[in-house]
C-alpha positions as CSV (number, residue, x, y, z in Angstrom):
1,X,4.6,-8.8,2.0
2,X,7.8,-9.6,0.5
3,X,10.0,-8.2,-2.4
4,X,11.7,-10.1,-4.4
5,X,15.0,-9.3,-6.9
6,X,16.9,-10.2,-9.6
7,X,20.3,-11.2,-9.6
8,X,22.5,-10.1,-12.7
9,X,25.5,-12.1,-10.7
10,X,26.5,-13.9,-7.9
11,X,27.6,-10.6,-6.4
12,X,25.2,-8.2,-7.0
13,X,21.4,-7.9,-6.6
14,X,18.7,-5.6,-7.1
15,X,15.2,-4.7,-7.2
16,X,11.9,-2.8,-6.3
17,X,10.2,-2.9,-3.2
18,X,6.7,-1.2,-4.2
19,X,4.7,1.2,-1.6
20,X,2.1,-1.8,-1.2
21,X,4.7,-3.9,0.1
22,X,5.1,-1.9,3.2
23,X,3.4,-1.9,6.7
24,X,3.9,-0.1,10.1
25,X,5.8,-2.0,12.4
26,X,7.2,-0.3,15.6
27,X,5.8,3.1,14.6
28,X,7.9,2.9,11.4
29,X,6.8,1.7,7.7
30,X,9.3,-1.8,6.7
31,X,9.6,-3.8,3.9
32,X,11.0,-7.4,3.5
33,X,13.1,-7.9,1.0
34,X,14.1,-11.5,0.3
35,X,16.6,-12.8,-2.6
36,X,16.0,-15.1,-5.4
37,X,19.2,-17.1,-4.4
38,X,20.8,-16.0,-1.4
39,X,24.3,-14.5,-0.7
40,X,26.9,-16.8,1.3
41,X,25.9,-14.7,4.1
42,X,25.1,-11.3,5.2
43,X,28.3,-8.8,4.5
44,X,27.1,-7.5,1.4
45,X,26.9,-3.5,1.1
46,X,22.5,-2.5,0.1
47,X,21.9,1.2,-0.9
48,X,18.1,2.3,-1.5
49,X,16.6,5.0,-3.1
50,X,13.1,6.2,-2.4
51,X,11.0,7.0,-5.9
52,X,8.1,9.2,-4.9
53,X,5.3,10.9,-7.2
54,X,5.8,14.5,-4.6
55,X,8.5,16.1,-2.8
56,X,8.2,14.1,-0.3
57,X,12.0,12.8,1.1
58,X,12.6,9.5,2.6
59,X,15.7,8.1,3.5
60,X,15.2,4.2,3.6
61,X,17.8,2.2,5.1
62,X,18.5,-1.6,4.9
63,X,18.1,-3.7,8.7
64,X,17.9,-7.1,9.7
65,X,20.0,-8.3,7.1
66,X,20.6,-12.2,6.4
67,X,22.1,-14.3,3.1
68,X,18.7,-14.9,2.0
69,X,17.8,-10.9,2.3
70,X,16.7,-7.4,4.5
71,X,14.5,-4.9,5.8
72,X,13.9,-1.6,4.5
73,X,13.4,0.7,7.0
74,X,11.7,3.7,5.2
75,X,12.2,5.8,9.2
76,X,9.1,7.4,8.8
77,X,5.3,6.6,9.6
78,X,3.5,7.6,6.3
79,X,4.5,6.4,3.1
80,X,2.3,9.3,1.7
81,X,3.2,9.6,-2.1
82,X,5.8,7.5,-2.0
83,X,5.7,4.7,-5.2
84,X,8.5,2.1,-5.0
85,X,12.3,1.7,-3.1
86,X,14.9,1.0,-5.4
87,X,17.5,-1.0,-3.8
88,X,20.9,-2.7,-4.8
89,X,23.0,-5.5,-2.5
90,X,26.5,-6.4,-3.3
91,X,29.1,-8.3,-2.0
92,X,32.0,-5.9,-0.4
93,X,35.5,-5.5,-1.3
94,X,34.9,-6.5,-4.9
């Protein structure tokens, strides 16, 4: 399932990736994340932040990226209590 974002420019984007929107792929729970209106292509800088309703840490990191989006990469198998990934993308060196 994919995410989708808003854009508040042409350099920055953000968004939610819920916990429904992931699945385990290679022993590790992903989501894709794909832009309303793609960058010019793929050097732009994503942090994410896992929201959870426990304790529970994740430290989700963004993959695979492209211009027209990513792959969270929340590096563990369970998404146990976890609700959404916040993430950001924008373009570097601005």
């Amino acid at each position: 399932m994919a995410t989708t974002g808003s854009s508040f420019n042409r350099k920055t984007k953000s968004g939610n990736a819920p916990a429904a929107s992931f699945s385990l792929t290679g022993g590790r729970q992903k989501a894709a994340v794909t832009f309303v209106k793609a960058f010019p292509d793929a050097t732009y800088i994503v942090t994410c932040q896992a929201i959870t309703g426990t304790n529970k840490n994740y430290l989700p990191k963004p993959e695979s990226k492209t211009a027209s989006g990513f792959t969270i990469n929340l590096n563990s198998a369970a998404i146990s209590g976890l609700v959404e990934v916040s993430w950001q993308a924008e373009v570097s060196g601005e």
